[in-house]
C-alpha positions in Angstrom: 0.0 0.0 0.0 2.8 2.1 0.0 2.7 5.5 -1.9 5.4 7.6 -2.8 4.7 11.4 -2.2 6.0 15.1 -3.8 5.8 16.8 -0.7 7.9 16.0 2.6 6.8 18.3 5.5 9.7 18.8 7.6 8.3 19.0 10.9 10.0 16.5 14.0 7.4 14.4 16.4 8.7 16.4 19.1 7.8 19.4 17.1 4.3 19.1 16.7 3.7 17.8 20.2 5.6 20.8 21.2 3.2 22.9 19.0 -0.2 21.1 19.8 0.8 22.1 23.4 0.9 25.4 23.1 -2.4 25.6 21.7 -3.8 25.3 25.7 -3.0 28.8 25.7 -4.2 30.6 22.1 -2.7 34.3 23.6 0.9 32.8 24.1 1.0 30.6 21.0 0.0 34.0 18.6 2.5 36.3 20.3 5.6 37.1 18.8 8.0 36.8 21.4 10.6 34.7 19.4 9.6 36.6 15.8 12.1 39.3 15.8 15.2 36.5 16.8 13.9 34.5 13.8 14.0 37.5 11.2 17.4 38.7 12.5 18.6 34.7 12.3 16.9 34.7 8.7 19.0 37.3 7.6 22.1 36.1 9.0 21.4 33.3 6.8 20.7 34.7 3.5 23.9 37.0 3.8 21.4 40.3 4.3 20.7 43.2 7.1 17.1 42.6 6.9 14.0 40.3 7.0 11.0 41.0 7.7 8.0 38.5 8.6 5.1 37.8 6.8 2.4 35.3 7.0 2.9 34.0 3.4 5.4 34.7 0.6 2.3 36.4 -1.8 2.0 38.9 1.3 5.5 39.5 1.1 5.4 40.0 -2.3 2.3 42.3 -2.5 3.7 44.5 0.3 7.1 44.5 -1.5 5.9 46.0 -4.6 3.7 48.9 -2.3 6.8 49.7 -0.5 8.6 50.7 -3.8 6.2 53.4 -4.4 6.1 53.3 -8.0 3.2 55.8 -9.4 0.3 54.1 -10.7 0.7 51.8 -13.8 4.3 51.5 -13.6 5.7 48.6 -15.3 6.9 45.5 -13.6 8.5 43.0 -16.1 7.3 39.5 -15.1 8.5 36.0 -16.8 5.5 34.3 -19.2 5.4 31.0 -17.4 5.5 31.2 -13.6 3.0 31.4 -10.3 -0.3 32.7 -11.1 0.8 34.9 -8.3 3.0 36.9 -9.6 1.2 38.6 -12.0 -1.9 38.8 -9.6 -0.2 40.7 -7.0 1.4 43.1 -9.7 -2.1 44.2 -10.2 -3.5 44.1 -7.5 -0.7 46.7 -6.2 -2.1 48.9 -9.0 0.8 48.6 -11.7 1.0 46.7 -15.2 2.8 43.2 -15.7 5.2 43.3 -19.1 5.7 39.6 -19.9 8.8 37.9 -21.5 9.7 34.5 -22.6 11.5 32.0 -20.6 14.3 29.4 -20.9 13.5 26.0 -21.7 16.7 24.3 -20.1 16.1 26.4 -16.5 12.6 27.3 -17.1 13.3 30.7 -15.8 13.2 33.7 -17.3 15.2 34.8 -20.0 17.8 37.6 -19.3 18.2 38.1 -23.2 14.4 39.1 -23.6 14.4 41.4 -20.8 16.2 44.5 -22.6 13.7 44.4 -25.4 10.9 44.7 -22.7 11.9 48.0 -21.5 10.2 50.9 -21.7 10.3 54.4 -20.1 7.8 53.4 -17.4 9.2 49.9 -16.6 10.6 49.9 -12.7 11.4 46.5 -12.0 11.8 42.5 -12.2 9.5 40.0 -10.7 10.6 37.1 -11.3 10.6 33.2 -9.3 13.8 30.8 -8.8 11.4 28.3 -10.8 10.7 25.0 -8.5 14.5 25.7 -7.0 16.9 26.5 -9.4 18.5 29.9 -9.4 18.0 32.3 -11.9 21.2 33.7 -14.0 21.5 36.7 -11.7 24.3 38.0 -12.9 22.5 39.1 -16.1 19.6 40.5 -14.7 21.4 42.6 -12.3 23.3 43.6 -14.7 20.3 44.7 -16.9 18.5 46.3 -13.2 21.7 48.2 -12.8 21.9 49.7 -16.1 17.9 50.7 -16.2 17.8 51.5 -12.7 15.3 48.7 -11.8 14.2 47.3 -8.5 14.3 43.5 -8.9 11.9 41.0 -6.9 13.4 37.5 -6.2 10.0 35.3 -5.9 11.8 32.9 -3.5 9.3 30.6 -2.5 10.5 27.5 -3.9 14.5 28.3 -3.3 15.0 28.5 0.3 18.7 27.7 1.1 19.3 27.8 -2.8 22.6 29.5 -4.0 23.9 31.2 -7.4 27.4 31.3 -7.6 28.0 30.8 -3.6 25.7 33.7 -3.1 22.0 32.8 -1.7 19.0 33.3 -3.3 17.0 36.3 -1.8 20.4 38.2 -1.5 20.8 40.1 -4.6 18.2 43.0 -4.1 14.8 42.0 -2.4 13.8 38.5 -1.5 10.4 37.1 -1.0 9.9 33.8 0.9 7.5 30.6 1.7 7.6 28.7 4.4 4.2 27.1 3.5 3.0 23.2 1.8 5.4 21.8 -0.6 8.3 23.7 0.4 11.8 23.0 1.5 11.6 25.2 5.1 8.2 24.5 6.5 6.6 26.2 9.5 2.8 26.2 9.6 3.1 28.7 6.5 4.7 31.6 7.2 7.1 33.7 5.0 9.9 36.2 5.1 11.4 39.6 2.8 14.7 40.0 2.3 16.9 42.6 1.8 19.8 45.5 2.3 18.2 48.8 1.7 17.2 49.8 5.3 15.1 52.5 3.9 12.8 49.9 1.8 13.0 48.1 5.2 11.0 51.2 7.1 8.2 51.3 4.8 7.5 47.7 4.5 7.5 47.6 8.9 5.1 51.0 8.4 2.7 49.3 6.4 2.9 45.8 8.4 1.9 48.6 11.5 -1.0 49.9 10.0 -3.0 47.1 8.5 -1.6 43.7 10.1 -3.2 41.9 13.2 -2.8 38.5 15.1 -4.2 34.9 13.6 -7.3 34.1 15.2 -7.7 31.4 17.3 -9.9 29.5 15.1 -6.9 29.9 12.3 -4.5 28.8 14.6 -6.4 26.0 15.5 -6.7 25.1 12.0 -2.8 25.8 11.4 -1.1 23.5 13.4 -3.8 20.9 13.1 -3.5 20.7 9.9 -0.1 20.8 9.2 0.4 18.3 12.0 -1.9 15.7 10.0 -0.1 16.7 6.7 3.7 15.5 8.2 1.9 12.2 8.5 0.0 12.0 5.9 3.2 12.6 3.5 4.9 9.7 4.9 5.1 7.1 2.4 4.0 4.2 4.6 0.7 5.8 4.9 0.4 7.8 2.1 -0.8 5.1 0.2 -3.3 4.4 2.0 -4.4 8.2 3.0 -4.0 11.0 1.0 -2.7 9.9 -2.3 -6.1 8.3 -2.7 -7.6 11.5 -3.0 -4.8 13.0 -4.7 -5.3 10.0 -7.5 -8.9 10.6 -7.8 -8.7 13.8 -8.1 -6.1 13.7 -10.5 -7.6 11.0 -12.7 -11.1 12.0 -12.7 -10.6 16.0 -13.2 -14.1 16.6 -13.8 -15.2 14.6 -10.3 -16.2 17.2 -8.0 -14.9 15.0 -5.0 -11.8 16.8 -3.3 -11.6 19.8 -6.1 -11.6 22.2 -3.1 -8.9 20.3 -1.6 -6.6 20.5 -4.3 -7.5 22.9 -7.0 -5.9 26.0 -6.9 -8.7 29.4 -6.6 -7.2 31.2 -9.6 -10.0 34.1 -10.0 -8.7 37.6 -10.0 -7.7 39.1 -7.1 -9.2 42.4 -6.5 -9.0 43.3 -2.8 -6.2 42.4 -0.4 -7.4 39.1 1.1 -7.4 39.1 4.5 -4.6 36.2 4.9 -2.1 38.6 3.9 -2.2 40.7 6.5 -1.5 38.5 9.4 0.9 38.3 11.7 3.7 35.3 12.0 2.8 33.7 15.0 5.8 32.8 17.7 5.3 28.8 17.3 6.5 29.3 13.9 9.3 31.0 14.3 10.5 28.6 17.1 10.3 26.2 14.5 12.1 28.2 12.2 15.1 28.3 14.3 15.8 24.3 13.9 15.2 24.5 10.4 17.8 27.1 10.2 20.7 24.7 11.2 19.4 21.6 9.0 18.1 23.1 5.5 21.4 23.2 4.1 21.7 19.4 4.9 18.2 18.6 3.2 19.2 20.6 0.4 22.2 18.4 -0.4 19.9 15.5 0.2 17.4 17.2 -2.7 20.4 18.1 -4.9 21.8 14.2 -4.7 18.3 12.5 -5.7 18.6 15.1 -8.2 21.8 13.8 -9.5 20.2 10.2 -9.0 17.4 10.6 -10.9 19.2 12.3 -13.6 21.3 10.2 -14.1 18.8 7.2 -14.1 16.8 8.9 -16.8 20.0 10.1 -18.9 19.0 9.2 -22.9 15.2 8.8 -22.4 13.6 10.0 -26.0 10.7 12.4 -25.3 11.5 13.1 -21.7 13.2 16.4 -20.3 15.2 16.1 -17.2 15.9 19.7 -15.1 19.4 21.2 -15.5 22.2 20.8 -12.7 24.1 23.9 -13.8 27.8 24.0 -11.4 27.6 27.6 -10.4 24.3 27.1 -8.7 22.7 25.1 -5.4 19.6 23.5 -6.8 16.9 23.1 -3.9 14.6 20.6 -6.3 11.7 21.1 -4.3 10.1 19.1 -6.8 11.6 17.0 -9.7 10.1 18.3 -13.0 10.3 16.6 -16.1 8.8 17.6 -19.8 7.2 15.6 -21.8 4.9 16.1 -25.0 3.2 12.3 -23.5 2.9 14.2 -20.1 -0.5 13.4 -18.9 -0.2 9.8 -20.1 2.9 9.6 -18.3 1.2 11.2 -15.1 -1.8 8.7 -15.4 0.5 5.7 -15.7 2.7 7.0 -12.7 -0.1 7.9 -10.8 -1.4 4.0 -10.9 2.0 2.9 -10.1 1.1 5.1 -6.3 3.8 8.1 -7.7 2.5 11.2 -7.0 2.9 13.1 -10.0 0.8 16.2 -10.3 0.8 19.0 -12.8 0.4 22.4 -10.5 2.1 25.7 -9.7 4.2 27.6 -13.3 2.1 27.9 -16.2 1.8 30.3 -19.2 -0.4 33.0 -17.2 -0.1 34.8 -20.5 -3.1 32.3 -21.2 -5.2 33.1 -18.5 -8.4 35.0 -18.6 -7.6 38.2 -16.1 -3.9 38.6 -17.9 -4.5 38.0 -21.4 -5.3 41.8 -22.2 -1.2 42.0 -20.7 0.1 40.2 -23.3 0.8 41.9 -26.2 2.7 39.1 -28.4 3.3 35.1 -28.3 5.9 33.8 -26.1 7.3 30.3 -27.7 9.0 28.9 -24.9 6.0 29.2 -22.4 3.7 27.8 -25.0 5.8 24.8 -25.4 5.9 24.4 -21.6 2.3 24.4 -20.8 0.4 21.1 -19.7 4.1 19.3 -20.5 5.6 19.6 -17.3 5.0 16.5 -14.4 6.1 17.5 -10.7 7.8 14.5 -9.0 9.0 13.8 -5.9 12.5 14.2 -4.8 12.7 15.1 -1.2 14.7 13.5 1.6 12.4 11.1 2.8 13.2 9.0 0.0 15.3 6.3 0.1 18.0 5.2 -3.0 15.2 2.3 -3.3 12.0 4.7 -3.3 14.1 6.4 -6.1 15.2 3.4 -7.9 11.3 2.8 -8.3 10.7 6.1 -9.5 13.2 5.9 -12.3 12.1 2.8 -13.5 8.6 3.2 -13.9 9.5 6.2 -16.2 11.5 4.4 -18.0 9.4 1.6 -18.2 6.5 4.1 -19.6 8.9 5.2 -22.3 10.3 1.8 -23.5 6.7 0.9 -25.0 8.6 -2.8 -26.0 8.5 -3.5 -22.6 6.0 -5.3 -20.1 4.3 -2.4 -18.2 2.1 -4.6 -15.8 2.7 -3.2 -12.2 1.5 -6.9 -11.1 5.0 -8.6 -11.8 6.1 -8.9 -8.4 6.7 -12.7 -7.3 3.7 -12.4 -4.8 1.3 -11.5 -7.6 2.9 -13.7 -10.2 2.3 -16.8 -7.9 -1.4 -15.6 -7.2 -1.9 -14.9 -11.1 -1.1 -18.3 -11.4 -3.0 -19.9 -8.7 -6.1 -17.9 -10.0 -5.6 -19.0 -13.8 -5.6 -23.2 -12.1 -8.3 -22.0 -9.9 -10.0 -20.8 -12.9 -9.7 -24.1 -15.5 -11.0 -25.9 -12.5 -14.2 -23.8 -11.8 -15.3 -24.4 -15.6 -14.3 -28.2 -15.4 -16.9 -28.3 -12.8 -19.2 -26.0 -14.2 -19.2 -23.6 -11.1 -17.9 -20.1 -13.3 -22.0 -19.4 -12.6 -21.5 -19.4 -9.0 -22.4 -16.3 -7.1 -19.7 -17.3 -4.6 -17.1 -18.0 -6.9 -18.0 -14.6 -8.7 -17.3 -13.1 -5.7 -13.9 -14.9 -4.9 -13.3 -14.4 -8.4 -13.9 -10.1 -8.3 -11.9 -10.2 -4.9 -9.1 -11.8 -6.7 -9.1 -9.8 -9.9 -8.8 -6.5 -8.1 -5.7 -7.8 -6.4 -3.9 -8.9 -9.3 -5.0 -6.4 -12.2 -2.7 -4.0 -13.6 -3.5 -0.4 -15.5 -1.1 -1.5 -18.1 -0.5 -4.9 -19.9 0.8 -6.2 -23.2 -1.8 -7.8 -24.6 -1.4 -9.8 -28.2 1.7 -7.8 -28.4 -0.2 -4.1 -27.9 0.5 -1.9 -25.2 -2.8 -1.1 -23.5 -4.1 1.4 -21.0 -6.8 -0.4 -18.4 -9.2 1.6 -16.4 -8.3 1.3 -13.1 -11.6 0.2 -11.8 -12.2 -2.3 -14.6 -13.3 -5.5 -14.1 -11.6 -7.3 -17.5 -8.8 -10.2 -16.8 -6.6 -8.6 -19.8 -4.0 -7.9 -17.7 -3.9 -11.1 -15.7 -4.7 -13.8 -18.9 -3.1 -11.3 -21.8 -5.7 -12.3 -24.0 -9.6 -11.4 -23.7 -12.2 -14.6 -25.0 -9.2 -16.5 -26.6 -11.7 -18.5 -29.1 -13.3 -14.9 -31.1 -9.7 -13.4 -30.9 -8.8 -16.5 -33.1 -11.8 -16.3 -35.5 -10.6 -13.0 -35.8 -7.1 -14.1 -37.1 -8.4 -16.1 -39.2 -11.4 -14.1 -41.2 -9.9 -10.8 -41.1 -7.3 -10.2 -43.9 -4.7 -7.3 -44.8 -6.8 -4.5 -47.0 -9.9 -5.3 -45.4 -12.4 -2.8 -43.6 -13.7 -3.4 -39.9 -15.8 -1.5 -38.0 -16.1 -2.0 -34.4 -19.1 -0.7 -32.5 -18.7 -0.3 -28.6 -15.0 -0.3 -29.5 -14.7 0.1 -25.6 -11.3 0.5 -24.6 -9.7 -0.9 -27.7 -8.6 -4.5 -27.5 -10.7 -5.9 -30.6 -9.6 -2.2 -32.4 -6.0 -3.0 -31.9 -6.0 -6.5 -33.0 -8.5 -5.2 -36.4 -6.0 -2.6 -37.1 -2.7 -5.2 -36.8 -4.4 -7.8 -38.9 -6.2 -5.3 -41.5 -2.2 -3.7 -42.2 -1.4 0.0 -43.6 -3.8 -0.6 -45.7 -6.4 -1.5 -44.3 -9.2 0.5 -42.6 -10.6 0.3 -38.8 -13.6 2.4 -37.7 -14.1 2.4 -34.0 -17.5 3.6 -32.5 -17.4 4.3 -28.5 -19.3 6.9 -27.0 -18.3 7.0 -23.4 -16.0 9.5 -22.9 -13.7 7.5 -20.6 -13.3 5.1 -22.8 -12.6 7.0 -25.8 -9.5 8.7 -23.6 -8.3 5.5 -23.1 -9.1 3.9 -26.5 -7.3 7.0 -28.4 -4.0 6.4 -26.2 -3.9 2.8 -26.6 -4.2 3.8 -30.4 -1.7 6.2 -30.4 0.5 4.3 -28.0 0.9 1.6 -30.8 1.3 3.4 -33.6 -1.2 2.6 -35.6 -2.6 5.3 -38.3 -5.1 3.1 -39.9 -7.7 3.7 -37.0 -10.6 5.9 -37.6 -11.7 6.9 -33.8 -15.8 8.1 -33.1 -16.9 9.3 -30.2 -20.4 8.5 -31.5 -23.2 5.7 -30.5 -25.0 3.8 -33.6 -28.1 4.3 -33.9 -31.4 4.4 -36.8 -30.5 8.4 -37.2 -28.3 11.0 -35.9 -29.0 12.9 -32.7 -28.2 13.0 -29.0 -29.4 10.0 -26.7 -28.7 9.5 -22.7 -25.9 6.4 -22.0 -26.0 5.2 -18.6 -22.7 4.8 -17.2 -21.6 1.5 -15.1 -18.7 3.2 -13.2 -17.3 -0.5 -11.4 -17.4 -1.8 -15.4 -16.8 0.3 -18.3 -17.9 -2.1 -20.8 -21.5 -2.3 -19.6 -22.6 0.9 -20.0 -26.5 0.9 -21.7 -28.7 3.4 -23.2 -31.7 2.6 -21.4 -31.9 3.1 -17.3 -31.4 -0.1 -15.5 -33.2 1.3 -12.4 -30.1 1.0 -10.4 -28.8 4.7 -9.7 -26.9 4.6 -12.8 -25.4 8.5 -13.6 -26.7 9.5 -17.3 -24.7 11.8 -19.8 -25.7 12.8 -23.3 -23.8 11.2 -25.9 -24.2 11.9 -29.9 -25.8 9.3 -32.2 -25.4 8.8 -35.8 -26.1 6.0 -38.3 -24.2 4.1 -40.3 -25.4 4.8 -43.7 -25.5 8.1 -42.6 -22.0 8.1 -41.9 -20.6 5.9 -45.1 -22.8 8.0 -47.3 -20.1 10.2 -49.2 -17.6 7.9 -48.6 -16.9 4.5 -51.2 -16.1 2.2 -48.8 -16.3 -1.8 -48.9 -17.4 -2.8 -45.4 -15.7 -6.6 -44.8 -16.7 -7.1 -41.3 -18.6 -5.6 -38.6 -18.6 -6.3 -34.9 -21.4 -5.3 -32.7 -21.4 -5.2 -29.0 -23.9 -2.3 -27.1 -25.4 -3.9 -24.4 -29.3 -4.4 -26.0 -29.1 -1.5 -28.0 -28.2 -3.7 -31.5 -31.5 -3.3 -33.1 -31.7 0.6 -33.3 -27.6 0.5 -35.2 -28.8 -2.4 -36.6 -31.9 -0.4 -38.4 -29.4 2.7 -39.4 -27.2 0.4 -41.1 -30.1 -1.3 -44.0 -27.8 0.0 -47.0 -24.8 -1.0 -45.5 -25.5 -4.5 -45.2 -27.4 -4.8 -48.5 -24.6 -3.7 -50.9 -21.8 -5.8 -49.2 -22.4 -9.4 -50.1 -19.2 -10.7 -48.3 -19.8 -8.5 -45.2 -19.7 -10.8 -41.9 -21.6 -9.1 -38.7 -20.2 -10.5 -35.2 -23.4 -9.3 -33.0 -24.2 -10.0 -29.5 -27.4 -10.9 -28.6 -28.8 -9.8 -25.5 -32.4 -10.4 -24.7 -32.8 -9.3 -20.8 -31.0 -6.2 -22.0 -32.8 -6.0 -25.3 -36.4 -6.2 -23.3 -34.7 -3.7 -21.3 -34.8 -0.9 -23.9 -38.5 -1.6 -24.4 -37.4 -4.0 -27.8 -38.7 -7.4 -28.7 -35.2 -9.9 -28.7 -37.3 -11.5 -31.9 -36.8 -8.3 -34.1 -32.9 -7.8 -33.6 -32.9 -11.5 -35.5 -35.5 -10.6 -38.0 -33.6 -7.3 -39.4 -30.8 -9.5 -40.2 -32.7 -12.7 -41.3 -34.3 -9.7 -44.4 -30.8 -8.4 -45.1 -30.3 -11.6 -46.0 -28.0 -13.5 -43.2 -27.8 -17.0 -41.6 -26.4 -17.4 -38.0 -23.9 -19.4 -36.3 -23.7 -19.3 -32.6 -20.0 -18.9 -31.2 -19.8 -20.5 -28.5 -16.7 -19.2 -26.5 -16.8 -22.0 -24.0 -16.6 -24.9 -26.3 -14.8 -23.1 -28.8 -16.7 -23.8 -31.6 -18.6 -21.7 -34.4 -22.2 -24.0 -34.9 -24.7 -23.0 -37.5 -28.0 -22.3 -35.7 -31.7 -21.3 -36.5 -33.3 -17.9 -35.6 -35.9 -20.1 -33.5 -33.0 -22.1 -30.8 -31.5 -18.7 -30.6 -34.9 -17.3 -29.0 -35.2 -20.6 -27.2 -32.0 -20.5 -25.8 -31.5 -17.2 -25.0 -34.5 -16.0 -23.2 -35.4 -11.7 -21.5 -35.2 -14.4 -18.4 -32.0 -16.3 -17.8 -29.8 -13.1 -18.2 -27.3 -15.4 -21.1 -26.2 -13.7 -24.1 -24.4 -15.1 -27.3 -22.0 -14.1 -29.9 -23.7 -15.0 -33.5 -21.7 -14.8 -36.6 -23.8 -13.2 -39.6 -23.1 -14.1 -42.9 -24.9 -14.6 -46.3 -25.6 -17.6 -48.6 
């Protein structure tokens, strides 16, 4: 169960017993007895005369840029891809944001842009030390110098972090975070930096006019919170906490369960909020003082998994690894990669329990309340946005923990290679034991056992994967699927073989309820370059996965719907079956199921301007057959060699308000006899219209595979 976490919340057990203690007395714990050592510690530390508290690092930012005094509309050069932040605090200070590109090595911004920016009422640089690494200071001060610019060092992520032996927050004013995800942690919390005593005074004036205590309830909250959070980032019971929600909220973007918790409120600021004008609290600058003496020693932990994982990803095609320049101290509060597969990658990490999430820099030159700001196109932050994956890389992981990490990315990128997450030698024995368990329940004819169903589901979940090579394709698997392809590799062995065998390079197959993609996959292998493969799934799940496990193999020969069949084009409600993705229906089972409009079409509609020869058609829509069926009259007339693989479904057919009798009777009049394919037995036997309805009744719940064909 164990999970790996981004974030490592640097907090001792003593600590937080220490701090839940003080909460007994709310008036002590707020004071700020110990703040002014801390500040004149923190400066000490960053090789400045000054810090200055705050109670975040956007405070310290916000209050930074009002301290300047710049008249109204002043220009305050920001990079194109960075925190939403930055730009939001520019404006809400009252002053314009002048974007510029960034690099794509460092991710930072790009001195050599900066120049080109300037104009007569430009006054400064704001600008992060993206996720850790140090911008190349020596340039921009150079450029400040020359254009008599203030420059802003968004320090949030860089804490300890060093260009050329000279820390980060040192070179003109420094900003701060001492919050979630970063390397100094204290309850939140943040600190300004710098040497001009005079900026100093006005900050401290402004902090005495409009700042207060934290209330009690906040406090509460505080060190409650950030107390569960140190545990909850541990990796033993992560897994089994946390990352849960983190997954599903990561997987299923559109869930509203846990948005709150982790997505980021990014509507235009247009008052101060109220947290920024809070005072630090005296618990957390008694932690602060510990965290002074070890952060350095963290750091060099951060900076060797750095080299690690570097190293262990060195070569990877499509995969960007962070720079390790010499003449800086990399903090690698997180270890981010780029990658034009990024959100596959993140899905397929995610189900191997990595925490790989997508937040914090993006091109805010694409946001809403900053677009009217952006007066060109900036390349670089284009090519960055939704391609970056945040990893961990803090220092409570071990050489194994990172070892793991490594080679499930490079696993993910070698597509030859098995990515089935069930290969270790516990869940290659029970694979086994279930696959003899299995030949023995149908020897005795107890697969129809409730119980054994049960076992059988218990079992499955335990030993499926989200990835499997399946007849030599790399597939995605929903998570919460209940199909043995990743156990058996193979999914009703028998019909996969009839499929070998009637399906032949050039021809044309159209798959209806295409699902997920295993029968698409093996049509579009066996039909060659130059055949054709239309795919029909309406679910959008599905399709996501379908279209990756297309595009993961290669294969250009697929033609990808996001439509249902039916007699006529339209919109129609599909009924989702969220525990099994292939039984989703179009009529309402009466069992809670959620319901989402999906587009119809038919297929003669579809094939009308097109001169196809259809070779074989596989149906599979849980009881909804007869309404395709009926949109597809001309198609079946005018192919005389066209085989149609249907299921039929009575109890689902009934379902849908349909008599089972007329699915057979639309393809008895265009003209077909039928075989029953009995997957069990494996053998294809030539039946009547009549046994079928005998057999198969709206009763017993049993469906069959019937092979169409004419003459």
């Amino acid at each position: 169960m164990k999970a790996y976490p981004r974030v490592w919340v640097d907090l001792r057990v003593s600590e937080i017993a220490y701090s839940l203690l003080r909460l007994v007395n709310p008036s002590s714990a707020v004071a700020q007895t110990s703040v002014g050592e801390f500040e004149s510690r923190f400066a000490r530390f960053i090789g400045v005369d000054h810090a200055v508290a705050f109670p975040n690092c956007r405070s310290a930012l916000y209050y930074s840029l009002k301290a300047l005094d710049f008249p109204p509309e002043s220009e305050i050069i920001i990079p194109a891809f960075t925190f939403w932040i930055d730009p939001a605090v520019v404006v809400l200070a009252g002053l314009t944001p002048v974007f510029v590109d960034v690099e794509l090595d460092s991710l930072n911004i790009d001195p050599t842009k900066i120049e080109a920016a300037i104009t007569p009422k430009t006054k400064g640089i704001l600008s992060p030390h993206l996720n850790g690494l140090a911008m190349e200071m020596d340039s921009i001060m150079a450029i400040a110098n020359k254009h008599s610019l203030r420059v802003i060092e968004d320090s949030a992520r860089a804490c300890g972090g060093k260009y050329k032996g000279r820390r980060v927050g040192s070179f003109d004013i420094g900003a701060f975070s001492f919050g979630y995800g970063k390397s100094f942690y204290g309850f939140g919390g943040g600190m300004l930096t710098s040497n001009d005593s005079d900026f100093i005074e006005r900050v401290r004036a402004l902090q005495l006019d409009e700042f207060h205590n934290i209330s009690t309830k906040e406090l509460y909250k505080a060190i409650i919170k950030g107390s569960l959070l140190k545990f909850l980032n541990t990796p033993a019971l992560h897994g089994l906490t946390l990352f849960q929600a983190v997954k599903r909220y990561e997987l299923r973007p559109h869930d509203p369960q846990f948005v709150s918790w982790f997505r980021v409120n990014k509507t235009p600021i247009t008052e101060i909020p109220e947290m920024f004008k809070r005072k630090m609290f005296d618990i957390q600058a008694k932690l602060g003082f510990r965290q002074l003496w070890t952060i350095d020693s963290s750091n060099q932990q951060r900076r060797g998994n750095l080299k690690y994982l570097n190293k262990a990803l060195a070569g990877i095609d499509g995969l960007r690894t962070p720079i390790d320049p010499t003449d800086r101290e990399h903090v690698c509060v997180h270890y981010v990669v780029w990658s034009e597969r990024k959100r596959e990658m993140q899905e397929y990490l995610l189900h191997n329990k990595i925490d790989a999430q997508d937040e914090s820099a993006q091109d805010v030159t694409q946001m809403e309340q900053f677009k009217k700001y952006a007066t060109q196109s900036f390349p670089n932050a284009e090519n960055l946005e939704n391609r970056l994956c945040y990893l961990p890389a803090h220092p409570c992981l071990s050489q194994a923990d990172l070892a793991y990490i490594s080679g499930k990315i490079n696993t993910f990128f070698n597509v030859g290679s098995t990515h089935d997450n069930a290969a270790s030698p516990m869940k290659m024995s029970l694979s086994a034991i279930y696959k003899i368990g299995l030949g023995v329940v149908k020897m005795l004819h107890l697969d129809r056992s409730p119980l054994v169903k049960k076992i059988a589901a218990v079992i499955i979940r335990s030993l499926k994967s989200n990835m499997a090579t399946v007849e030599g394709h790399t597939m995605y698997l929903d998570s919460e699927d209940s199909l043995r392809l990743s156990i058996n590799g193979v999914y009703e062995p028998f019909e996969t073989a009839l499929f070998k065998k009637w399906i032949k390079p050039g021809d044309t197959v159209i798959d209806i309820g295409a699902n997920i993609g295993y029968y698409t996959l093996l049509f579009a292998k066996l039909v060659g370059p130059q055949g054709k493969v239309y795919a029909f799934e309406p679910d959008p799940t599905n399709m996501d996965l379908l279209r990756k496990n297309v595009e993961v193999n290669g294969y250009k020969n697929v033609v990808i719907e996001q439509k249902a069949l039916s007699e006529k084009s339209g919109t129609i409600q599909l009924y989702l079956n969220e525990g099994n993705k292939s039984d989703h229906r179009i009529f309402d089972s009466g069992d809670g199921r959620k319901a989402i409009n999906i587009e119809t079409v038919s297929l003669d509609e579809y094939f009308s301007d097109k001169q196809v020869d259809i070779d074989l058609i596989k149906i599979d829509i849980q009881g909804a057959e007869i309404i395709a069926l009926q949109g597809m009259h001309e198609t079946m007339g005018k192919n005389s060699e066209l085989k149609l693989i249907s299921e039929f479904f009575p109890f689902a057919i009934s379902k849908f308000g349909k008599e089972p009798k007329q699915h057979l009777d639309i393809l008895e009049a265009a003209g077909f006899n039928f075989s029953n394919i009995d997957e069990d037995n494996s053998i294809v036997e030539a039946v009547s219209k009549e046994r079928l309805l005998e057999e198969f009744t709206t009763d017993n719940r049993e469906c069959a595979n019937i092979l169409c064909q004419k003459n």
